[in-house]
N, C-alpha and C positions, 0 to 999 in steps of 0.2 A: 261154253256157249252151246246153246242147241239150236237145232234149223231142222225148218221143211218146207218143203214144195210144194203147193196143190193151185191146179188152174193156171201155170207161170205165175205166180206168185208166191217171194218165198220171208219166212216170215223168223226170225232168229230172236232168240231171246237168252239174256245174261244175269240169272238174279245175283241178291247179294245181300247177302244177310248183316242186320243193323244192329248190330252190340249195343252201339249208345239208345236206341228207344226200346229194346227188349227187356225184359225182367224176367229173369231164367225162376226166380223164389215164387214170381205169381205167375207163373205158367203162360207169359205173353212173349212171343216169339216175333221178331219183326223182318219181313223183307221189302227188298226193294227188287226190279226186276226192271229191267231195260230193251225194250220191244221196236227192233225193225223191220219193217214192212216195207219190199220192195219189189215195185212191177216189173217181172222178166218180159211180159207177153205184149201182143199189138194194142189191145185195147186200153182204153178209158174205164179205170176204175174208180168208184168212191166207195168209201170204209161205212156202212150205214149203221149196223149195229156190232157189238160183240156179246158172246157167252163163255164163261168162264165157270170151270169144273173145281173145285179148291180142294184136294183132299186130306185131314189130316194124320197124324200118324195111329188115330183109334180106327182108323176107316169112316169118323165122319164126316162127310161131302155137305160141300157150302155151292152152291150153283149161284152165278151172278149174272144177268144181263142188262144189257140193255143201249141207248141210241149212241154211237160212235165210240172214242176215248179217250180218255181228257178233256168232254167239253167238246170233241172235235169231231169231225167227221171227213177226214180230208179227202182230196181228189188225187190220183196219182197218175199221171200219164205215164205211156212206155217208158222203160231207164229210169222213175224217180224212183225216190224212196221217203218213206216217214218214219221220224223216231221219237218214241216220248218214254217217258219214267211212268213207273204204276208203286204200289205196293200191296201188301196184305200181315195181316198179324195171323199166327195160327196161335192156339193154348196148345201145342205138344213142339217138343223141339223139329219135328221132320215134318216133311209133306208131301205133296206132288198138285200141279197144278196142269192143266192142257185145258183146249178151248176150239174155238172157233169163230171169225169175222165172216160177217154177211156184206158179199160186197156186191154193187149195182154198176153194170155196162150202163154204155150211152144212150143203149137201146132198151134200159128197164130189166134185163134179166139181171136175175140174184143168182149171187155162186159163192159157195160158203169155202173158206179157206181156212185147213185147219193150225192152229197155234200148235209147237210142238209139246209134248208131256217136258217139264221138267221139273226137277228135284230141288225141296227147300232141305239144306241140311245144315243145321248149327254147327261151328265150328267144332270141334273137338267131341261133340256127342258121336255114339255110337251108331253108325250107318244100320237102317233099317230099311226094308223092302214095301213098300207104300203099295 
């Protein structure tokens, strides 16, 4: 699991790489990735947009944005938490993925909360520095 903190908010992510949808012969590498987002702080949060860095193991970077996740955009008050499922395919067995949520107070300001970096690695392939 990875985690971080930015703004009392702290955001943990678990990937997990998919045997049964990858194809190691055509170069299709799958994971799945499992993302909690939980308000430490006083305010009223909502999750407006995300951006996401996807890098793969040639060094090249896929960038993704866009309005909330899942479809969602949800609201978190002090103490909750949100959690959804995401994926991505890379074509090399390794990766690295980190990002950042853009999220909105009660009061309209925006404050970006960063996703931490972490590592797609195929089971059994050779660990490489992304």
């Amino acid at each position: 699991m990875y985690s971080s903190t930015t703004h009392n908010v702290t955001v943990s992510v678990e990937p997990v790489y998919l045997d049964g949808e990858s194809v190691p012969d055509k170069n299709i590498f799958v994971w799945a990735y499992t993302v909690r987002i939980e308000n430490k702080g006083g305010e009223v949060l909502q999750l407006r947009t995300r951006h996401w860095k996807i890098t793969d193991a040639m060094g090249r970077v896929q960038e993704v944005r866009g309005p909330g996740v899942v479809g969602e955009q949800p609201v978190l008050h002090p103490g909750e938490s949100f959690e959804y499922t995401s994926g991505t395919p890379l074509n090399t067995p390794s990766g690295i993925m980190t990002g950042s949520y853009a999220m909105e107070t009660t009061d309209g300001r925006m404050v970006d909360v960063d996703i931490p970096a972490f590592s797609l690695d195929t089971p059994g392939a050779p660990r490489q520095i992304n």
